[in-house]
C-alpha positions, 0 to 999 in steps of 0.5 A: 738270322730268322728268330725262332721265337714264335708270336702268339696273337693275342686273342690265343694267349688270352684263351690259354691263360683262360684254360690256364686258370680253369686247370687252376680251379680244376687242381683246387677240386683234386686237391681238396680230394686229395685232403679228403682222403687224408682228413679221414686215413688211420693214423694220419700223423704215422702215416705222413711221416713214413709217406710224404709224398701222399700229401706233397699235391695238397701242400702245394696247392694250398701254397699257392692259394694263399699267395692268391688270396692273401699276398697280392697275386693275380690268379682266380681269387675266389676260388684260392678263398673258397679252396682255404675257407673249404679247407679250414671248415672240414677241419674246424667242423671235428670241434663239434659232433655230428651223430656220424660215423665216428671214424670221422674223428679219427684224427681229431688230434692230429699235429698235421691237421693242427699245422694246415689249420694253423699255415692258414689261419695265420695269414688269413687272419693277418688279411683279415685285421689289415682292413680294420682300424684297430688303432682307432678302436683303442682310443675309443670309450669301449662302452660308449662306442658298444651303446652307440653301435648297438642303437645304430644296428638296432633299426639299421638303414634298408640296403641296396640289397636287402630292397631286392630281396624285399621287393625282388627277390623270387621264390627260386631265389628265396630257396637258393637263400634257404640253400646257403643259410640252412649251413649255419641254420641248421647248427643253430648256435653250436659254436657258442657252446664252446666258450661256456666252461669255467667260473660262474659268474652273470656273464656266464649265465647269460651266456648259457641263457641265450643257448637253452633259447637257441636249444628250445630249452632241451625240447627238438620241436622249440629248437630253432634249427627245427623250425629252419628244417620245417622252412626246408621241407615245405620246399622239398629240400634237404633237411640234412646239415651241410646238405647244400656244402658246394654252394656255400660262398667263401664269404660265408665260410670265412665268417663260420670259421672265423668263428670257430677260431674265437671260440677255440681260442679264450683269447679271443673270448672278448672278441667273439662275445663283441661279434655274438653281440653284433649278431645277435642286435642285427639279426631282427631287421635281417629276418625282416626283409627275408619274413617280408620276402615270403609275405610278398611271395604269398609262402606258407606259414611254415615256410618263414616260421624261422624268421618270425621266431628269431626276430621276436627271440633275438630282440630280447637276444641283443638286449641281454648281449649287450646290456648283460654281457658286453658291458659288463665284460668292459667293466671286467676287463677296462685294458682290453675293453677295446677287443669287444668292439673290435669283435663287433666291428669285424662280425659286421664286417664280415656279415656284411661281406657274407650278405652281399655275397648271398645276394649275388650268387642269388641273382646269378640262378635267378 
């Protein structure tokens, strides 16, 4: 009896699985849409309840990314990342004002957006903690491991790629870099806000310290988000926060977000003050090679001004986290202590996972 199975050769089923996975990304992009439409629909919460229906495509896509990028499966991985990491941000960003059209935040409450947040967030962290030792982190003398990576990450080895963008790296690829920074940049230090409320205490004063610096102490031309404005205008580029949103690696998303959940979250305020820390002993020699970049590339004083002012803020920056808040946060808190080194290990993580991610989507244009 003649079969009736048809064999496909193989150099056909590779290109419909390639058109397979391209609808795939291609359904990502409708289904953010999707969300968009909904993120700003009056009434969100009634809305759903009456019409489910209008959100079934969105549920279903944001499923399937997280099976993708969580759970194993084969698929287009990043692009399932920056699908979940896009989706997260445009929630996570209502936690702070824009000077937008304030039907923005229409639905800043909403149970629904509350449950996406949460359906994400839960299997994203999990992903996440699982490629830390954490275990480890517990055994260890919280303030002498903090002493030790603080002095490590002070003057930390020249990577692979921080020498290109030292020595490489052209002036395209020097404004592709402005580009991705300019997301996080241009909001300089908004999400630190979110953790000053309540007692008074030195922490907290130091805390608030580090924000009026990062402010320009309440003037617009000393914040330092100015100055990264200024870097952008001598190149012509936008000016407007989140101007360069669809270029933005999942990498560098997950860490903002990331973020946003430590400082929503006080449980997590050991955690995010070990991370800020991290950041803030590192930041000097990454704006080094960036300052050195420039130089080599003979750009213009406004074009690197925003290097030069955190690489002599941030010096004083990292001092004053880790001397004035880290450690006196292990003394305040001798059973948890460990949560701040956990908190510094995954910002350096993660930084260095975003960094590396920077440099690839620079190599690719250049």
């Amino acid at each position: 009896m003649q079969s009736n199975v048809v064999s496909l050769p193989l150099t056909e089923f590779k290109l419909n699985k390639i058109i397979e996975q391209q609808a795939q990304v291609f359904k990502y992009d409708e289904a953010e849409q999707q969300f968009i439409t909904l993120l700003y629909l009056e009434n969100l919460d009634k809305k759903l309840a009456a019409q489910p229906e209008i959100s079934v495509n969105f549920e279903r896509a944001i499923a399937h990314a997280i099976e993708i990028a969580y759970k194993g499966e084969s698929g287009d991985n990043d692009a399932a990342h920056l699908f979940l990491q896009r989706v997260l941000y445009r929630i996570n960003r209502i936690n702070l004002f824009w000077y937008d059209d304030l039907r923005h935040y229409t639905n800043e409450r909403s149970y629904y957006l509350q449950k996406i947040r949460n359906q994400i967030e839960e299997v994203w962290q999990q992903w996440e903690i699982s490629q830390i030792d954490v275990e480890a982190l517990q055994k260890l003398d919280a303030q002498q491991a903090l002493i030790e990576r603080g002095e490590r990450d002070l003057d930390p080895y020249l990577s692979k790629d921080g020498r290109y963008i030292r020595e490489e790296m052209t002036e395209a690829g020097y404004r592709h870099l402005l580009a991705i920074a300019s997301f996080d940049g241009l909001v300089e230090a908004s999400r630190l806000s979110r953790i000053l409320g309540g007692a008074a205490n030195e922490v907290q004063c130091t805390l608030v310290r580090v924000l009026l610096e990062e402010y320009g102490n309440g003037r617009l031309s000393r914040k330092h988000s100015t100055f990264f404005a200024q870097m952008l205008a001598e190149f012509g580029m936008n000016t407007e926060p989140e101007g360069y949103f669809d270029i933005v690696p999942w990498e560098v998303l997950a860490s903002i977000n990331h973020n946003f959940l430590l400082t929503e979250c006080k449980r997590y305020f050991l955690r995010y003050n070990g991370g800020l820390t991290y950041f803030e002993i590192v930041g000097p020699s990454i704006y080094k090679n960036y300052l050195t970049a420039a130089q080599r590339l003979k750009l213009s004083d406004a074009a690197m001004g925003y290097w030069e002012l955190h690489i002599r803020e941030d010096e004083r920056h990292g001092r004053w986290m880790l001397d004035d808040v880290a450690l006196p946060l292990v003394d305040m808190y001798p059973d948890e202590a460990w949560q701040i080194v956990l908190g510094y290990d995954q910002e350096k993580f993660m930084a260095d996972r975003a960094g590396a991610a920077m440099v690839r989507s620079i190599r690719s244009i250049c």
